[in-house]
C-alpha angles and dihedrals in degrees: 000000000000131000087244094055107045079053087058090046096046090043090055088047092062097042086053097049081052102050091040088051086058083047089228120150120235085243095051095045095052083042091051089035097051089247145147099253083233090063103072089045094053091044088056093041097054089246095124136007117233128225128248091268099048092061090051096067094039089067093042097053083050108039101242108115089151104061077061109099086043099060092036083058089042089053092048094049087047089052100046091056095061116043121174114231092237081066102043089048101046093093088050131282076262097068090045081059097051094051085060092059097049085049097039082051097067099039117101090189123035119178125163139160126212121181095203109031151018114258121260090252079063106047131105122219104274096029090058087041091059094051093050105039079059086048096051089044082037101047107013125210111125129348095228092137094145092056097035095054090045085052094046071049095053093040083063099063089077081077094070104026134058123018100289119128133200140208110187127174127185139200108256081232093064082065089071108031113127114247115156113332134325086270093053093049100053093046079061095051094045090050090062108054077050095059083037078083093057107110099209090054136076119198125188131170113207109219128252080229093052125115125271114259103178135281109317134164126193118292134169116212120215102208109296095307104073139030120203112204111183105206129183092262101016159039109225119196119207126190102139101124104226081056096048087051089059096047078058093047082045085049104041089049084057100050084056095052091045137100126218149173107021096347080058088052109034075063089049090049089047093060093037090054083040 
């Protein structure tokens, strides 16, 4: 279970407690609210999220206006952690760029994983204009390719500069996924064991052959303070503590699961030379 959803099931517990302390019925409450009886039931349940009003009348049908600002905080916060990629990308995939360099700019310590490709922090210029030429036809918003690769290009430049430092590891299986064509890829391949030089980065590569761990998809961790998991339809932000403890339990699996230094790139040779 995500963070997002144990804050809709605890925010439908409450609402529940609430609506059970005016001994009103869930029936009774939908029938006195305008609503589909189903409606009270899915909002308790988790099932759905409702919206500032409803919970507005929620409070009022149950006399407790002033549990009010505390659940409308509670919804916000629910929304803001999962935001539908129709949404991030309204303003252009550009703009998305440019939030991660204001992020990536106050991070001292930036690790991700990532089973199919390298991260954007890690991709040369073709290769991230593939990607995101396939987000923008995927996903839609605006076609702004040429200023959203030059800003995946200036994000870059926090490897180098500043006192942040990165620990990356990607899925032996990223080092043969097909972006662009065979030359772009390489290019791509080549590029790492460059960065692999870089003192402030680690980069490791977990093996096709490794161990399961259990079911994970890719994430990138902001300090210890946030969690970014890209999904087909969504961005979730995470930033509930017992769920950022276990992104450090996923990632430190993975470090140990990991090769690095010439083990990383003798993988990295093998699917330049494939």
């Amino acid at each position: 279970m995500t963070g997002v959803e144990q804050a809709k099931q605890a925010l439908g517990a409450r609402l529940r407690e609430l609506r059970k302390e005016a001994r009103l019925s869930g029936a009774r409450l939908a029938d006195l609210a305008g609503w589909q009886p189903s409606k009270v039931s899915k909002i308790e349940h988790g099932r759905q999220v409702p919206t500032e009003q409803d919970l507005a009348d929620w409070c009022q049908l149950t006399k407790s206006e002033l549990a009010l600002p505390d659940l409308v905080a509670t919804v916000r916060n629910v929304n803001a952690a999962y935001l539908e990629w129709k949404r991030v990308v309204a303003g252009g995939h550009a703009r998305r760029q440019r939030q991660s360099i204001e992020l990536e700019g106050v991070t001292r310590l930036v690790r991700g994983f990532d089973p199919l490709i390298p991260t954007g922090l890690l991709q040369t210029r073709a290769y991230a204009e593939a990607i995101l030429r396939r987000c923008i036809d995927f996903v839609g918003g605006a076609d702004d390719l040429a200023e959203a690769v030059e800003a995946r290009m200036q994000r870059q430049r926090v490897l180098r500069e500043g006192v942040h430092k990165f620990h990356f590891l990607i899925g032996e299986p990223a080092l043969y996924t097909g972006v662009g064509d065979d030359a772009v890829r390489i290019e791509q391949l080549e590029h790492l064991l460059e960065l692999m030089d870089l003192t402030r980065l680690v980069l490791g590569v977990v093996p096709k052959t490794a161990e399961f761990l259990y079911t994970v998809t890719n994430f990138v961790m902001y300090d210890r303070r946030r969690v970014h998991v890209e999904t087909a339809t969504a961005q979730l932000t995470i930033t509930q503590p017992g769920e950022l403890a276990y992104y450090d339990r996923v990632f430190a699996a993975l470090t140990e699961r990991a090769v690095y230094a010439d083990n990383a790139g003798a993988l990295i040779a093998t699917a330049i030379s494939g």
